[in-house]
C-alpha positions in Angstrom: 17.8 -9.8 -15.0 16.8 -7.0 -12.4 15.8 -4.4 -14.8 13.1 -3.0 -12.3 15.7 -3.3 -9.6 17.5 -6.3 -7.0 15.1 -6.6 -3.6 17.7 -8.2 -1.5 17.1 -11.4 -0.2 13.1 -11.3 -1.5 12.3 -13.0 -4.4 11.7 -10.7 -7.6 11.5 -7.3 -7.8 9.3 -3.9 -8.2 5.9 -4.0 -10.2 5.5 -8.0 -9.0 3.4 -9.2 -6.4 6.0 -11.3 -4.5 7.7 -10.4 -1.2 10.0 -8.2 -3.3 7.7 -6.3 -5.3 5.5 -5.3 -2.0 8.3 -4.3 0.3 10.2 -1.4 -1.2 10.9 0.8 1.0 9.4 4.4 2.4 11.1 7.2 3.8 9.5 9.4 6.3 10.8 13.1 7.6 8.7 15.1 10.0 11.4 16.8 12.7 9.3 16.9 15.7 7.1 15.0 14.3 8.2 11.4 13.5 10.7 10.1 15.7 13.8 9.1 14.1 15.7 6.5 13.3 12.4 3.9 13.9 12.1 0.7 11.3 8.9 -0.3 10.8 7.8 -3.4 9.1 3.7 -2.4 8.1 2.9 -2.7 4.8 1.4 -0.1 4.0 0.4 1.0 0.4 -0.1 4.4 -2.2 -3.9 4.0 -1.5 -3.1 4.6 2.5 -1.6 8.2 1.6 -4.9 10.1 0.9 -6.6 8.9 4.6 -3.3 9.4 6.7 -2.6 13.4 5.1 -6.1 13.5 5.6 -6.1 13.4 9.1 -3.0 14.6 9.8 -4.1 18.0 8.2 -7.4 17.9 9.9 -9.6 17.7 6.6 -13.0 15.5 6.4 -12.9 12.3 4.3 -15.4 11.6 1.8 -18.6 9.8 3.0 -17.2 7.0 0.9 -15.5 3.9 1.6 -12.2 3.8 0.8 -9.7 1.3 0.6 -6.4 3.1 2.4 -6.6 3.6 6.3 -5.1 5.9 8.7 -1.5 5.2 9.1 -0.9 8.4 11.3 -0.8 6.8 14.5 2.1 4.0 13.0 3.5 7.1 11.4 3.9 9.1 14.6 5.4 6.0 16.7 2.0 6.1 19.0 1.5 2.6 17.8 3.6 -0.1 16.3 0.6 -2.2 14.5 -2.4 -0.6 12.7 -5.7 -2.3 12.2 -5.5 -5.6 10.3 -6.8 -6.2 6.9 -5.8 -7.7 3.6 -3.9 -5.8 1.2 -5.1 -7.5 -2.4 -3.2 -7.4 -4.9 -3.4 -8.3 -8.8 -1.0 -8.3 -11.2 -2.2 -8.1 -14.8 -3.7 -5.9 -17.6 -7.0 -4.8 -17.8 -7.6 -7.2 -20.8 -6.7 -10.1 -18.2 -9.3 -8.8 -15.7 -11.6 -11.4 -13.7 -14.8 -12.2 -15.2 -17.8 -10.3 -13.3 -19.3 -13.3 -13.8 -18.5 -17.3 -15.0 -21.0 -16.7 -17.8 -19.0 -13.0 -19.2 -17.5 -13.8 -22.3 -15.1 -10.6 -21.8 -12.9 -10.3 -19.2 -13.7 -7.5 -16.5 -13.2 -4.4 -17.8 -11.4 -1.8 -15.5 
């Protein structure tokens, strides 16, 4: 039944979209760094990686938009919330993609 794992009290499980699918958990060590033993409840995900190393090393992002943020400021305990936004999510394959438009015969192709 939980061949992907048991998320507690959530309903389902990794590679799902429900409550249990979104909030596996991340470990963070920095000594010195991160403050430990703090629980933080942000969801946060892989695409947030590349702009919080980012600025915690001091490189320049692309001048592109990208869809991660800064999480350094969560990360380092300075703040307990970061900026609001929608995390979307879609759970399919790429041959059960969303029309580009009502008239595309094909499903999008991604």
């Amino acid at each position: 039944r939980w061949a992907a794992g048991h998320a507690g009290h959530f309903f389902e499980g990794k590679t799902t979209t429900w409550e249990g699918g979104v909030r596996v958990p991340g470990i963070i060590r920095w000594p010195g760094r991160v403050p430990a033993g703090v629980v933080s409840q942000e969801l946060v995900a892989t695409y947030d990686i590349f702009p919080t190393v980012a600025k915690l090393s001091g490189a320049a992002l692309p001048g592109v938009a990208l869809d991660g943020v800064d999480l350094s400021q969560v990360m380092l305990g300075n703040a307990t919330t970061r900026e609001d936004r929608c995390i979307m999510l879609y759970k399919g394959s790429p041959s059960q993609g969303i029309p580009v438009r009502p008239s595309d015969p094909k499903p999008g192709l991604w």
